[in-house]
C-alpha positions as CSV (number, residue, x, y, z in Angstrom):
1,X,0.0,0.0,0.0
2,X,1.8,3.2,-1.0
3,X,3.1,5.3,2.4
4,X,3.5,9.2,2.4
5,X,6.8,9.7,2.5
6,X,8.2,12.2,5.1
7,X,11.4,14.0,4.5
8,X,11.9,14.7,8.3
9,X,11.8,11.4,9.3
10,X,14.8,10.2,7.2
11,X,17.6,9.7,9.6
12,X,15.8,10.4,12.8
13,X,16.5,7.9,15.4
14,X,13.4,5.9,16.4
15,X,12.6,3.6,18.7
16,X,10.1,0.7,18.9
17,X,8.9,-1.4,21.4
18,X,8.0,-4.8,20.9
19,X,8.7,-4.5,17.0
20,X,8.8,-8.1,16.7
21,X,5.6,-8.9,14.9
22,X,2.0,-7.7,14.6
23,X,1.6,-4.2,14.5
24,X,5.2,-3.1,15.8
25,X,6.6,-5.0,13.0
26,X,4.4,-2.5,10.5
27,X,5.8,0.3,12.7
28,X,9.2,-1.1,11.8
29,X,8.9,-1.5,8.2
30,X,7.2,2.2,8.0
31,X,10.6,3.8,9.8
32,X,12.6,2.0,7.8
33,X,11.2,3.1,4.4
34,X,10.9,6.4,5.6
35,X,14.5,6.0,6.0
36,X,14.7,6.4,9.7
37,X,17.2,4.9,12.0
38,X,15.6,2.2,13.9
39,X,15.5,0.0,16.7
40,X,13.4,-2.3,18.5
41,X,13.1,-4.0,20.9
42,X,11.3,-7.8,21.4
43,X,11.6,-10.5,24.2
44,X,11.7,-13.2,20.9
45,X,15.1,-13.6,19.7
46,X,13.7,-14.7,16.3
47,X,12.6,-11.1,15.8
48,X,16.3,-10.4,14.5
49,X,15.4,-11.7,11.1
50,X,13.4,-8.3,10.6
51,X,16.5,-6.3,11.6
52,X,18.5,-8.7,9.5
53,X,16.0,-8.5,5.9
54,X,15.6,-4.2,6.3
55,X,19.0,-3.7,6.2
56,X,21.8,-1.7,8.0
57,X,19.6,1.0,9.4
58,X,16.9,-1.3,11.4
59,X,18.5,-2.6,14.8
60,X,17.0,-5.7,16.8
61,X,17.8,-5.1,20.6
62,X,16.6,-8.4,22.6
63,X,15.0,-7.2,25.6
64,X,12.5,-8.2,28.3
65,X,10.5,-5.0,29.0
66,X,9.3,-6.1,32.6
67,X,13.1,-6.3,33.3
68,X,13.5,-2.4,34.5
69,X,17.0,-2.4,34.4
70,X,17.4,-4.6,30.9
71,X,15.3,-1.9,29.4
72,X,17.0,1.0,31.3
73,X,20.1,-0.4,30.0
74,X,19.3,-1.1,26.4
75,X,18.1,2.5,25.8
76,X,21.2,4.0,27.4
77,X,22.7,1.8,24.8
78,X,20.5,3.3,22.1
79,X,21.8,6.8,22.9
80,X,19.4,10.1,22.3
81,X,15.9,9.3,21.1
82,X,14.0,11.5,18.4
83,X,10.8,9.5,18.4
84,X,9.9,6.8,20.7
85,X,7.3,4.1,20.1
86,X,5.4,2.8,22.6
87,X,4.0,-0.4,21.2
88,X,4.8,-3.4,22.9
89,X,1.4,-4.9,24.6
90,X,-0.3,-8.3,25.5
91,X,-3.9,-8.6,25.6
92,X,-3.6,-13.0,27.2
93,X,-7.4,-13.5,28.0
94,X,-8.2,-14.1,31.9
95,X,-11.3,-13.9,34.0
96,X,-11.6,-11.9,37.0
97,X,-11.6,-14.7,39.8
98,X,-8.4,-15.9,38.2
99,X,-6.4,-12.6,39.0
100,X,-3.9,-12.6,41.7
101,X,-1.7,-10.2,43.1
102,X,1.0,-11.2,41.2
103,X,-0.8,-11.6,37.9
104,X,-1.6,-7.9,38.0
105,X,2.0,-6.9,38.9
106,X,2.9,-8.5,35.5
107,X,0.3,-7.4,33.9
108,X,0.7,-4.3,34.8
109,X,4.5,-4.6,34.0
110,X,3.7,-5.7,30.3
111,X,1.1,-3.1,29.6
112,X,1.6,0.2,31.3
113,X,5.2,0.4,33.3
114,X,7.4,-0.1,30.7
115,X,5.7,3.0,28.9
116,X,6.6,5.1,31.7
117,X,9.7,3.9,32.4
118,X,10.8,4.3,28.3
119,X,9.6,7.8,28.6
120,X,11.6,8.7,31.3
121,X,14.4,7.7,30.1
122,X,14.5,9.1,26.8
123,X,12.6,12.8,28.1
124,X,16.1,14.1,28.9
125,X,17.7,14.6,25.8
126,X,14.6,15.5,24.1
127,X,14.3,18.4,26.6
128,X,18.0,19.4,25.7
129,X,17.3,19.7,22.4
130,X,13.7,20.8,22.8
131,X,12.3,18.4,20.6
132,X,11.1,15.3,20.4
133,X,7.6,12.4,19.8
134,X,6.2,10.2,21.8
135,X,3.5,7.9,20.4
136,X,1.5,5.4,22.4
137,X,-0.5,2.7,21.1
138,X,-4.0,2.5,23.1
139,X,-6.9,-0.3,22.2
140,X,-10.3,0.1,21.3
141,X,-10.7,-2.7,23.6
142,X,-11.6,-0.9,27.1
143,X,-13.9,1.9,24.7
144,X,-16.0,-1.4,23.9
145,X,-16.0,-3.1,27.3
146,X,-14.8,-6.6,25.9
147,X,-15.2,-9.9,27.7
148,X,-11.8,-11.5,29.0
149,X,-9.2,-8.8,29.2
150,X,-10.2,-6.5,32.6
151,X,-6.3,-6.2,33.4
152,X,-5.4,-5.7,29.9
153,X,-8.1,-3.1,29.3
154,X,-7.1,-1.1,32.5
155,X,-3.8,-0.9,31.0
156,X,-4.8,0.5,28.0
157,X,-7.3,2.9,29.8
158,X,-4.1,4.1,31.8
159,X,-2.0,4.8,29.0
160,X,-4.6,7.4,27.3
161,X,-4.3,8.9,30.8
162,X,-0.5,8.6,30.8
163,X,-0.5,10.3,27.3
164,X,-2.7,13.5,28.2
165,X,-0.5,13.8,31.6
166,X,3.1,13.5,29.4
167,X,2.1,16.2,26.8
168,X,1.0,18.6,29.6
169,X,4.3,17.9,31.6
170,X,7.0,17.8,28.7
171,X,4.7,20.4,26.0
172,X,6.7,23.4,27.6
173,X,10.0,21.6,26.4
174,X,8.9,21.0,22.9
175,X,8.2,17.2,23.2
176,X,4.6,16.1,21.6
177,X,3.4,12.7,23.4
178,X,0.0,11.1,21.4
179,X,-1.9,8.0,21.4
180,X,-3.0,6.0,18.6
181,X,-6.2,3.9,18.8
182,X,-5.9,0.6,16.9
183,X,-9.3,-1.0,16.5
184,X,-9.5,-4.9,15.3
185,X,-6.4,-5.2,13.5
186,X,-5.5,-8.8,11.6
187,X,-2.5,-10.2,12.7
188,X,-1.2,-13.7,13.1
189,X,-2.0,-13.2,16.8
190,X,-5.5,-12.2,16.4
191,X,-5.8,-14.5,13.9
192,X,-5.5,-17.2,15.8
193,X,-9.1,-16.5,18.2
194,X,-11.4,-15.6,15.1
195,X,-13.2,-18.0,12.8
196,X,-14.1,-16.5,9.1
197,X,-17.4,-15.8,10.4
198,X,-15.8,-13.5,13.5
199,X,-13.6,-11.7,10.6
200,X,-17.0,-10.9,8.3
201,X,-19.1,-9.7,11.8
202,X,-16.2,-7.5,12.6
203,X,-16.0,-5.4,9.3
204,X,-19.5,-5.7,9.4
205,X,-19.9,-3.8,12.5
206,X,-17.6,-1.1,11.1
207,X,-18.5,1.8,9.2
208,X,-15.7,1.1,6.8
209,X,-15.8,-2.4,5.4
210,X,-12.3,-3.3,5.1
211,X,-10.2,-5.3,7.3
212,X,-7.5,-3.2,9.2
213,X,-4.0,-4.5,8.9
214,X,-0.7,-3.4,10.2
215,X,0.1,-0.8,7.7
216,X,-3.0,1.1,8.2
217,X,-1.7,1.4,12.2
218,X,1.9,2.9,10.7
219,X,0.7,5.3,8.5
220,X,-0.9,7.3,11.9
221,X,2.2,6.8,13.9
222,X,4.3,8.2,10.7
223,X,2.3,11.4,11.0
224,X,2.0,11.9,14.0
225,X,6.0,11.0,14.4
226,X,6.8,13.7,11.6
227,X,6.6,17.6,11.3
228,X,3.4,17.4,9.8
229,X,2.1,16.6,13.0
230,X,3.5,19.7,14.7
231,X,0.4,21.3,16.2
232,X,-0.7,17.9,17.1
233,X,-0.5,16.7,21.6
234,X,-2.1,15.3,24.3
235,X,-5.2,13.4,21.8
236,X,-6.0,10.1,20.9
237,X,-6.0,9.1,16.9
238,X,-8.0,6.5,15.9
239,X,-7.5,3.5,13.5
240,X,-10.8,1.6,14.0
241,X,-13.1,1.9,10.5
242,X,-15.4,3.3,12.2
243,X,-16.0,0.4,15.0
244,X,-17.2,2.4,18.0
């Protein structure tokens, strides 16, 4: 599908968590057409194959984003950020009775902290140079009230908070922080819950009938990412066809 191309972008230094596969690995392949520098970062070691088939300028770092310190450490070893990605996510299906303590420390440590920790770390320099884009990726999942996921979709609910509290705290220092809303997007993950007759009810109950893929995600997080996007903080964007 052709991709605006975005002069700015080329040879900015993005980063993407959990760029491994699904949507992250779209956010990869946009960067790197765009000609971006960039890495990302997955817990599956087979994820270097992308790194290795995009070429010199696309960087596989394996990391374990509930490990504070690995991730800590692996962006130090990035060096200065221009855009950072907050992707990586895991929506595992539970039911309320089966949450314990420790299941929602995880949780928790999959879906939300590792967005606040990457932000942290990579504010800093953005402040010194008084630039800089932070992109979350939300779900449409809590908006819809969805059966199986009440840890995952109190995550997601958290980060459009984190995202409105980010741009208000780092605007004044020239760094824009937005979320993108993916709605049901087909993946090899996703795939693997919905029958052909789950696929045609969900673009029926779009307003769009299409099927939204990877790519469709990128081309968002490419905007917003770029200079075209500079009036742009502190909202939500969504990618749904018209779902809710």
């Amino acid at each position: 599908m052709p991709t605006a191309i975005y002069p700015c972008l080329e040879t900015k230094r993005v980063v993407i968590t959990g760029g491994g596969s699904g949507i992250g690995e779209g956010l990869v392949r946009a960067f790197a057409e765009q000609g971006a520098e960039v890495h990302f970062l997955d817990i599956l070691e087979e994820a270097k194959a992308l790194a290795e088939a995009l070429g010199d300028n696309v960087h596989f770092h394996h990391c374990d984003l509930t490990d504070a310190e690995a991730l800590i450490g692996t962006l130090n070893a990035i060096g200065e950020v221009d855009i950072l990605v907050n992707n990586a996510a895991n929506d595992d299906r539970h039911r309320l009775e089966d949450v314990t303590p420790e299941y929602w420390d995880n949780r928790m440590a999959v879906n939300l902290r590792h967005l606040v920790l990457a932000a942290r770390e990579v504010a800093p320099a953005m402040r010194r140079r008084g630039q800089g884009v932070i992109v979350n990726l939300g779900s449409i999942s809590w908006h819809l009230g969805q059966p199986g996921m009440v840890l995952y979709e109190t995550a997601k609910a958290g980060i459009e908070g984190l995202t409105r509290a980010l741009a208000s705290e780092l605007g004044s220092d020239g760094i824009r922080v937005n979320c993108v809303i993916p709605g049901n997007v087909k993946t090899a993950r996703q795939s693997r819950w919905y029958t052909p007759e789950d696929e045609a009810q969900i673009v029926a109950e779009q307003k769009l009938k299409v099927r939204i893929h990877p790519h469709h995600v990128a081309a968002t997080v490419l905007f917003l990412a770029s200079d075209a996007a500079a009036a742009c903080t502190a909202h939500n964007y969504w990618v749904d066809a018209g779902w809710l």
